[in-house]
Each structure stands twice: as C-alpha cells, then as structure tokens.
C-alpha positions in Angstrom: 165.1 140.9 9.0 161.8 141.6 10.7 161.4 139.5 13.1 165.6 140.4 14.8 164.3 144.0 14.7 161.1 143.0 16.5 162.3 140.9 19.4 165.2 143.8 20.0 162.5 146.2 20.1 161.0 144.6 22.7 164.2 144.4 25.1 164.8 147.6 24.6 161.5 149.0 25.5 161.3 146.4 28.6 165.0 147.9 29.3 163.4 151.6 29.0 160.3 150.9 30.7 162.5 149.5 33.9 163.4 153.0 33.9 160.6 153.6 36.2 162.2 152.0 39.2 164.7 154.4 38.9 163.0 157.2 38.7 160.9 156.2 41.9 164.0 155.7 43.4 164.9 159.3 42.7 161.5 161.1 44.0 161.9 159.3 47.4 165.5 160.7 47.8 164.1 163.9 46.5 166.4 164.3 43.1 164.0 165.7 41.5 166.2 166.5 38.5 167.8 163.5 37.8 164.0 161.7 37.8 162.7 164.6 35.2 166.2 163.7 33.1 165.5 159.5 33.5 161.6 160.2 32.5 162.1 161.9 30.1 164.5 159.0 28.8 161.7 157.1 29.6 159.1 158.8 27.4 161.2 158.9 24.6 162.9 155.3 24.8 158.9 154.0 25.2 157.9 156.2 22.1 160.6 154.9 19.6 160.7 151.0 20.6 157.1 151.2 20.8 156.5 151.9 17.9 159.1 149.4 16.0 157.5 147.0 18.0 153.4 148.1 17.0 154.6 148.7 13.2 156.0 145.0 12.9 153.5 143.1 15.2 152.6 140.3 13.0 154.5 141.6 10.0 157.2 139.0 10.7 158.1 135.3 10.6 160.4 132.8 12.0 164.0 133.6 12.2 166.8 131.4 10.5 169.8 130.6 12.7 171.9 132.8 11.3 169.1 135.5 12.2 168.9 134.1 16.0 173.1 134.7 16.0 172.2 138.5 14.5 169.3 139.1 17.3 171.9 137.6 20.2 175.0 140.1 18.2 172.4 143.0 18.1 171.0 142.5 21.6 174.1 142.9 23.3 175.8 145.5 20.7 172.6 147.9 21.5 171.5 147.9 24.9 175.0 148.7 26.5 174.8 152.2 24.2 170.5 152.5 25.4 172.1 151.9 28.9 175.0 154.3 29.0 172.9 157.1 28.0 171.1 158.1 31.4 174.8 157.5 32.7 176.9 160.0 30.7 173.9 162.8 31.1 173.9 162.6 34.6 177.1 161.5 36.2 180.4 163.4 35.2 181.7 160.5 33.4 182.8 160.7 29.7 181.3 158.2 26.9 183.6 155.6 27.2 183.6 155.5 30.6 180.0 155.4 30.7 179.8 152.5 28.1 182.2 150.5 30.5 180.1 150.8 33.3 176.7 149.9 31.5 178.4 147.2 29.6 180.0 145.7 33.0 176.7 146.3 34.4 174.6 144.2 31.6 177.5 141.6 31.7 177.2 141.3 34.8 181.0 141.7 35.2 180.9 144.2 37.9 184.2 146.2 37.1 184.0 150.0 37.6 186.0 153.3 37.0 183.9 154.8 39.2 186.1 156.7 41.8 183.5 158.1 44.6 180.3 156.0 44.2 179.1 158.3 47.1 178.9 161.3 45.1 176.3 159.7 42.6 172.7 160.1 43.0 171.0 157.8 44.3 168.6 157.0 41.3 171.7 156.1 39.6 172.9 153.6 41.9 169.8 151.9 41.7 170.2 152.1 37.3 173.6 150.8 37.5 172.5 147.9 40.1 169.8 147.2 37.9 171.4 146.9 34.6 173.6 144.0 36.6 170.0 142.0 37.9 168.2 142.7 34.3 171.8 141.5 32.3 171.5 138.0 34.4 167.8 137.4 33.3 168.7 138.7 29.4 171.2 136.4 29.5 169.3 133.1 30.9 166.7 133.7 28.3 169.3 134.2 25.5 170.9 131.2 26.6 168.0 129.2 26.7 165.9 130.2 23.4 168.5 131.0 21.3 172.7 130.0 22.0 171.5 126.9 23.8 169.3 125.3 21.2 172.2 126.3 18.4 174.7 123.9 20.2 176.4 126.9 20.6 179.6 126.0 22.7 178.4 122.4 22.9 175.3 123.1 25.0 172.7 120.9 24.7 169.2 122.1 25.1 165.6 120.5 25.5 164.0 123.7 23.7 165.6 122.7 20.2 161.9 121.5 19.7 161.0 124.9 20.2 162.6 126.9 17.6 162.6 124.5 15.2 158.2 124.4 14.9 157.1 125.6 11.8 153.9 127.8 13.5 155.2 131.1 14.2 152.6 132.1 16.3 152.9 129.0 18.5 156.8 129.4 18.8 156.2 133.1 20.0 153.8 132.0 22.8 155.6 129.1 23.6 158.8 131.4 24.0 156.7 133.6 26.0 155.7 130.6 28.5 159.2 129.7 29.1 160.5 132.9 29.5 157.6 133.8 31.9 158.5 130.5 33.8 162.0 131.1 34.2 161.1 134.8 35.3 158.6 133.7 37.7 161.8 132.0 39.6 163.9 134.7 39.2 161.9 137.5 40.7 161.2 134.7 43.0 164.7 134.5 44.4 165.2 138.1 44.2 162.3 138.7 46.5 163.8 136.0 48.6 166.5 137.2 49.1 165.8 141.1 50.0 163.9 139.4 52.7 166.7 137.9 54.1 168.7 140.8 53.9 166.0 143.0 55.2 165.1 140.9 58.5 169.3 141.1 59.0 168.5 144.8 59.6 169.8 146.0 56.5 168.1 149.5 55.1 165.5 148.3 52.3 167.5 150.3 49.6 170.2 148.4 50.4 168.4 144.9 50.5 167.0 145.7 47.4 170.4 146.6 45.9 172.2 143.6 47.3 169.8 141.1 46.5 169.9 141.6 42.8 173.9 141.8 43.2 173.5 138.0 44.4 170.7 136.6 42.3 172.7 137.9 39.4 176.2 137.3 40.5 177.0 140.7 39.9 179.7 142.8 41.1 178.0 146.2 41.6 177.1 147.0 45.2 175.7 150.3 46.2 178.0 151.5 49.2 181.6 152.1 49.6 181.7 150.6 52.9 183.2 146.7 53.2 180.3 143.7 53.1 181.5 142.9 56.6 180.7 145.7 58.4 177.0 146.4 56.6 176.1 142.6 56.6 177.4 141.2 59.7 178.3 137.6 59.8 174.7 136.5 59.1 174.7 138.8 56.6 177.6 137.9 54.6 176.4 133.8 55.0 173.4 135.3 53.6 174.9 136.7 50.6 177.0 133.5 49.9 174.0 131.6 50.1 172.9 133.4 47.1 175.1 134.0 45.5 176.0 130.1 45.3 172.0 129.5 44.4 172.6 131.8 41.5 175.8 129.7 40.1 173.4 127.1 39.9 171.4 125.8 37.2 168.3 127.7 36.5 166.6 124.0 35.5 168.2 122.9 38.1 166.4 125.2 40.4 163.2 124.5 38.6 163.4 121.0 39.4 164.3 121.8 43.2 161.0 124.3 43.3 159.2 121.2 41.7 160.6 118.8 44.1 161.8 116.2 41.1 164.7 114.6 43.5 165.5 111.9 41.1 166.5 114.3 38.2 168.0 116.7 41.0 170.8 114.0 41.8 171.7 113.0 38.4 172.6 116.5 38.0 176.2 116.3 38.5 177.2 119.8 37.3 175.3 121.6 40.5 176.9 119.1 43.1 180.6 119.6 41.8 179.8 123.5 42.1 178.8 123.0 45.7 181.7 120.6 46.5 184.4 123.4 45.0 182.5 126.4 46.9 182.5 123.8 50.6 186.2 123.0 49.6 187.3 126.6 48.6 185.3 127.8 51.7 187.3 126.0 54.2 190.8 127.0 52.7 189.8 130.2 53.2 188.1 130.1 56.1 192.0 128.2 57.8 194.2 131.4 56.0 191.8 134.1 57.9 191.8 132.4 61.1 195.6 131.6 60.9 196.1 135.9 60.2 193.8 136.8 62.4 194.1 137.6 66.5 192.7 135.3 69.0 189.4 137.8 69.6 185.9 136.1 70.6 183.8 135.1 67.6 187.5 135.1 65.3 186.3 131.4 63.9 182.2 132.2 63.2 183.6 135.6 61.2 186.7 133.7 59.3 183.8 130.7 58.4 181.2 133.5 57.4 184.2 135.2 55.0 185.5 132.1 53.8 182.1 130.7 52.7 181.4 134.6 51.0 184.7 134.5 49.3 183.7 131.1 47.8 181.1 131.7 46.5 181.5 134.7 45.3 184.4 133.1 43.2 182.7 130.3 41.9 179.7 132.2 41.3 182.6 134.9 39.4 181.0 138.0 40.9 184.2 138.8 42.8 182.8 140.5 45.4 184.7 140.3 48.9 183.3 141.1 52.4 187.0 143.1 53.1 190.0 144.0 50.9 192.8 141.3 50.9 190.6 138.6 51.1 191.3 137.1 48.1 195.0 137.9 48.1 195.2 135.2 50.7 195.0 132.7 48.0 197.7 131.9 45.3 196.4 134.3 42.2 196.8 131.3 40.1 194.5 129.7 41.9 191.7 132.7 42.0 192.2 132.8 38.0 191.3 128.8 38.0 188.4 129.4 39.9 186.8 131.9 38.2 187.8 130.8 35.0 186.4 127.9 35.8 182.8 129.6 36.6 180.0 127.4 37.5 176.4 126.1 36.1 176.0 126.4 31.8 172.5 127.8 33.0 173.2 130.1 35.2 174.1 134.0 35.2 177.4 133.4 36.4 180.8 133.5 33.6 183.6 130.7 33.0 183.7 128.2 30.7 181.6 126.2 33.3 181.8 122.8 35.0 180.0 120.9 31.9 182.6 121.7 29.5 185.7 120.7 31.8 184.4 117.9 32.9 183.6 116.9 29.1 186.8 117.9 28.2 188.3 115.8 31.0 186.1 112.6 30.5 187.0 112.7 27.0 191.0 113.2 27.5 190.7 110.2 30.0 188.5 108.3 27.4 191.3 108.7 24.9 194.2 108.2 27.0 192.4 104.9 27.7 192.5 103.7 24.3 196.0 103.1 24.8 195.9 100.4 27.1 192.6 98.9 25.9 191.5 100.3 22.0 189.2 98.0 22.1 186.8 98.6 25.1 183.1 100.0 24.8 183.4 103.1 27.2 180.2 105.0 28.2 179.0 108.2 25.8 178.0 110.4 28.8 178.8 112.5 31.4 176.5 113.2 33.9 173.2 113.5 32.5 174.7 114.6 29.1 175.6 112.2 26.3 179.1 113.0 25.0 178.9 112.8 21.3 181.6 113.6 18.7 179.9 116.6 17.7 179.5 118.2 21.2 183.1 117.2 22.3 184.3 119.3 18.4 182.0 122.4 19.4 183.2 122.5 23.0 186.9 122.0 22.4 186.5 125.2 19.5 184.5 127.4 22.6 187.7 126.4 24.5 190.0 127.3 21.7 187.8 131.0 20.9 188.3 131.4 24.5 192.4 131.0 24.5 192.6 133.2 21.9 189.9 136.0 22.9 192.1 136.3 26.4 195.4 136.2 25.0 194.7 139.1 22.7 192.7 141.3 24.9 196.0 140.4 27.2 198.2 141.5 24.5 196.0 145.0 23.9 196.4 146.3 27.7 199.6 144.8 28.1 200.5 147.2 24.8 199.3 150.1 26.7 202.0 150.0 29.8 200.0 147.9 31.9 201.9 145.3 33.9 201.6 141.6 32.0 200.3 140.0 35.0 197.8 142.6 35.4 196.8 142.4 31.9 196.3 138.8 32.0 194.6 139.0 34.8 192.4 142.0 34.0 191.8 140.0 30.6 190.5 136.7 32.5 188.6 137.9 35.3 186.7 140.3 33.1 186.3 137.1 30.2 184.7 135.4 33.5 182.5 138.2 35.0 184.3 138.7 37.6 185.7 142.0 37.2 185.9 143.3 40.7 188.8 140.3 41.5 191.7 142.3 40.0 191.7 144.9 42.5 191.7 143.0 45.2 195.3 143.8 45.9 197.5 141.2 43.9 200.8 143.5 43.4 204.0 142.1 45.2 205.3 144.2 48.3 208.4 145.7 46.4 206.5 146.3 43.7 203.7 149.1 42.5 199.9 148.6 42.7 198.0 147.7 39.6 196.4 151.1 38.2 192.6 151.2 38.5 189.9 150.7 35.5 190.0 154.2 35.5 193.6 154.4 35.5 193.4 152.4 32.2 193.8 154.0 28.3 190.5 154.0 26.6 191.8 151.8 24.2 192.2 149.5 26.8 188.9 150.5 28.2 187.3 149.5 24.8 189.3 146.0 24.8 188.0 145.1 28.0 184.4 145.7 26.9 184.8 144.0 23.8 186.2 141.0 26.3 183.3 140.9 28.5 180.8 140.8 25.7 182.6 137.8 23.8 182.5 135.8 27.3 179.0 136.4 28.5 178.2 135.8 24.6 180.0 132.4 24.8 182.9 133.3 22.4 181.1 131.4 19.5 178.0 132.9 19.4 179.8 136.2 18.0 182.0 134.2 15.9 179.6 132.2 14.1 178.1 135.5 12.8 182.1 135.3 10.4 181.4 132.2 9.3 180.9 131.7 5.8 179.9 127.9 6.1 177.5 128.8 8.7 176.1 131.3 6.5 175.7 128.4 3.6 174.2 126.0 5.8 171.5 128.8 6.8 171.1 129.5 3.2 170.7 125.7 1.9 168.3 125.5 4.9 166.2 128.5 3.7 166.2 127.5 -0.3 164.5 123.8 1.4 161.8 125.6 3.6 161.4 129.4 1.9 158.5 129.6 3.9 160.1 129.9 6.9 162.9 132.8 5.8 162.2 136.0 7.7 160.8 139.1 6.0 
C-alpha cells in the first residue's frame, strides 16, 4: 500500500536527516572520519527516502486499519536495521550486536553489550543517545495516531475522529498539527531540562546527552562514571524530576502547560504514578540511610538517590545514580514496579497504571456481584468509562503480555542462563527497563548474572524481539495474524472502496 510506504519514508528520512547532529558532534571533537562515514550515510539515506517520499506525494489515499497495524509493524521492523548501520561501520561490534543496541536504543530500553563505552567516538555516543530521545517521540505519535485510536490494548483515544474522516488531505494536516503540538512540548522539555543540568555545572555534551536520557526515559547515558558523582545531589533530583515528568501523560502535560486544573485532577492515572514514585522514594531513601555511615549530608544524598531510584523505576528507564542501588529492594518488588510502568501516554514501558487499575476495578466490580447481583455500580475509572469491550481488549494485552515474557523466558533460559536471570532479563526488557538486570541481583554464594554481551545471539535476538512486542503494546503486532481482523478490514473496505489505499 501507498500510503504505509509513504509515511515510513518519511521517518526514515527524518531519522536520516537527524544524522546531522551527529555529525556536528563529530567535527567539534575533531573525528573527522567518522563525520565523512555518518554524511555520507546521510547523503545516501536523504537520497533514497527522498525520493519514495517525492514519487508518492499525493499518489496515495487513506489507510485501512489493517494498513495502520502494517505502517506501526513496518516502522519498527525498519528503522532499528537504518539505525544499526552507522553502528556496525564504525564501532567494532558485529551485526547482531549492533541491532541490539539500536533496537534498545529506539525502544527506549536502554540495555547494552557495549563493554568500554569510553573507547567509542564521540559522534557515536551522541547517535546512540539520540536513537533513545527520537524512539520516545516515534513512539508518542504512534501511540496517539495510530495504536491508540485502534483500541489497541483497550486505550481509548480522542483522535478516533481523526482517522476515521473521509478527506485525506485534511487527515494528513490534521495529523501534522497534532504531531507538531505534541513535538512542540517535547523539545520543550528537552530544552528544559539541558538547562537544568547545564546551570548544575554539567559539561553541555553531557546535558545534552542526559536530558534526552530523562525526557525519554531511556537508559543510555554517555559516561562510564556513576550519576552520583557527575550530577551531584541536585543533579540527581534533577534527573528524577524528569524523569518522573516523562512517566507522565503527554495530554496530561498538555493540559498542565495549558493550565486546565479541572481536567488535571480528574486525571487519576498521573497522581497514582506520583504517589508510587513519593512512596517508593522514601523506602529507598530509609535502606540507604540505614547502610550508610553517619557522614554530614548522609540524609540529603540517601533522599536525592531514593527519589532518582524511584523514578527511574516507575518511569522503567533503570538507571541508578550508583551500583547496588536497586539491590536494596526485594527483586520481586523491582519486577512489580517496572512491570507495572507508568502513564498509557507516555514514553515510559509496563502495562501502565490505566490497565491495572481497570483490571482491578473490574475484579472488585465482579467480586461484588456476589453479595449484591443486583446493584448499579459505576462504568468508570477515573476519567475513563469501563465498557465490556475495553475491559475484553485490556485483559487479551494482559494475556499477549504473559505469554510474550514467559517464552522469551523460556528462549534465554534454553541457552544456560540462570531462570531467574531469564525471567528477569525477559521482564525488565518487555518494560523498557533494560539497564535493571545488572544491577547486581545474584545471591552471595552464587555467580553473577552474565552480561548482554555475555548472552548467545539467539538470545540476543529473543530479547529484541521482546522489546519490540512491549513498546508495540503486544497486540499491535498480533493483530497483524489475525484473520478476523483482516475480514473486518475487508468488509469495511467492500462498504467504502473509496477509501482503500492504492
């Protein structure tokens, strides 16, 4: 179809034209080789999506669902492989090690096989750190336009308006609007937050770096050294901070930047994110202070890691300001958390707090029957109105997710790793939160976990395949096997032929 071919070519020529940063990264630290290597990636990645994109420009029409669930599919299949490129020609990593990083990268997952980070250019830090901040934004808009307004994973979406107008042309520019909106904050809060971490007396590279880490709740930092000792306690608060504004919703945020306060309170989801991080925050913050010496400042430094460790596990990037940090905490308990995840809108993994809570209200609802089947019980949660249909569409995202993590579990467990290590491997990287399993969870009489780049490629492969399915929300991949889905879109198409896709 036309118009999947189109709108792919366009992401891949934004993706290839944000090779430029890159490559100005690389003529200020005078690596002058690896900037002729990324432009000329850039000329030739411009030329080819450039032209796909001119040589279908209003050549195609709209898209039928099935076509939307092929553009997300295609999306996500092809700009890991456009990403990996620059990173297998430059660095000394093989191809499959180079798809794992670009695909944890564009996930947003933040694991890495990378060994000595130190020894890569600099230009390349600044790609890989990229792909993290430009996966977050791919995946809002995807989210939005497309899985949202499907009832993909029983999301509910006010853009279902949208994509169902019969003008093509107005649906493109009214796609363009809202991803331009949405864009406008993002940058926004990007901007905001180098700022922060610049007037903290952290080197502008660095800001740069760390402020799309937390805007995207990423994983990737770009130094080898431990968040405490770059960021400082201010630091690190700072990083929380954003990290926890980037678990939140993205409407949400609009509404905050538009100062609707009555809509901002009904919006339960963002409050019970806030409430876990405060909570989590302060259990952390009591297990540093207990292990640690009676110095000056010991308090101020546990509160600034306990608040980082929160919300970095809520906002399942899994970064930690020291090693062990984490390990503090009951592993079941880390696995809840970032299984959990945070806002449906937001770039952060998880099944998110809108499902559970659904899935909870509705358990209570039914348990409630029992005492009094005859009651009228309230159809909402939150701001959301729970409807048979979104409860059947959540419960089979939660079912797809069960399955997707018990055999990517299976898979690395089959390859000698440790079953706990598998299973938690498999969950933290379903979550986007890849960086949590080496944060030291092995029992004293026992050996350490191996690395990611300890792990088989087939395992390698599994665990990409596992990140993909959860930033794709499970069902968005599945529907694609369908076949009633595919008869629906076909009854759909015989009743409007107008609208079918060239």
């Amino acid at each position: 179809m036309l118009a999947v071919l189109f709108y792919c070519a366009c992401l891949g020529l934004m993706m290839t034209a944000s090779l430029a940063g890159p490559i100005f990264v690389g003529l200020l630290n005078s690596e002058y080789d690896v900037a002729l290597r990324l432009s000329i990636y850039l000329l030739l990645g411009g030329f080819l999506f450039a032209a796909l994109v001119l040589g279908i420009l209003h050549r195609q029409r709209r898209m039928p669902r099935i076509g939307r669930l092929a553009l997300v599919a295609l999306v996500w299949l092809t700009l890991p492989l456009v990403a990996a490129i620059p990173i297998f020609d430059i660095s000394a990593l093989n191809f499959s090690d180079s798809m794992f990083e670009a695909v944890s990268g564009l996930t947003t997952s933040g694991s890495s096989v990378i060994q000595t980070l130190e020894t890569w250019p600099r230009a390349l830090i600044f790609w890989r750190s990229q792909l993290q901040w430009f996966g977050g934004y791919l995946w809002i808009i995807s989210l939005i336009l497309i899985v949202a307004p499907l009832g993909i994973g029983g999301l509910t979406s006010h853009t279902r308006t949208l994509i169902a107008h019969s003008d093509q042309a107005q649906v493109q520019r009214r796609m363009v609007q809202l991803a331009g909106r949405f864009a406008i904050i993002y940058v926004g809060s990007t901007a905001l937050s180098f700022l922060a971490f610049f007037l903290t007396a952290v080197s502008a590279s660095d800001a740069v770096l760390l402020a799309m880490a937390a805007i995207s709740t990423g994983g990737f930092l770009p130094f080898e050294t431990t968040l405490d000792q770059v960021l400082g306690r201010v630091g690190m608060v700072i990083f929380g901070l954003f990290l926890l504004l980037g678990a939140t919703s993205i409407f949400w945020q609009s509404m905050l930047l538009g100062g609707e306060f009555k809509r901002l309170g009904r919006h339960r989801e963002s409050y019970s994110i806030i409430a876990l991080t405060i909570a989590l925050a302060l259990l952390v913050t009591v297990l540093i202070a207990t292990g640690s010496a009676n110095e000056q400042g010991a308090i101020v430094t546990a509160l600034a890691e306990g608040f980082l460790a929160a919300s970095s596990l809520v906002a399942t990037s899994g970064v930690e300001s020291r090693p062990g940090v984490f390990a503090l905490l009951p592993l079941v308990v880390v696995l809840f958390v970032v299984f959990l995840g945070a806002s449906a809108y937001s770039t952060s993994g998880g099944i998110k707090h809108y499902r559970l809570g659904a899935m909870f209200v509705q358990s209570w609802g039914e348990l409630d029957k029992l005492i009094y089947p005859n009651a009228v019980r309230s159809r909402h949660f939150g701001t959301a109105t729970r409807d048979i249909e979104v409860m059947k569409a959540i419960w089979s995202f939660f079912l797809a997710t069960l399955l997707v993590i018990g055999l990517g579990t299976i898979i690395i467990a089959s390859s000698g790793v440790e079953f706990e290590a598998a299973l938690t491997a498999t969950v933290v990287n379903f979550s986007t939160a890849g960086p949590v399993y080496e944060s030291g969870w092995a029992a004293p009489d026992m050996p350490d976990w191996p690395d990611y780049h300890a792990f088989s490629a087939a395992s390698k492969w599994a665990l990409m395949a596992v990140m993909l399915l959860g930033r794709l929300e499970v069902l968005a991949i599945f529907g694609l096997f369908s076949f009633s889905f595919w008869r629906t879109d076909w009854a759909e198409r015989r009743v409007r032929p107008g609208s079918v896709a060239k």
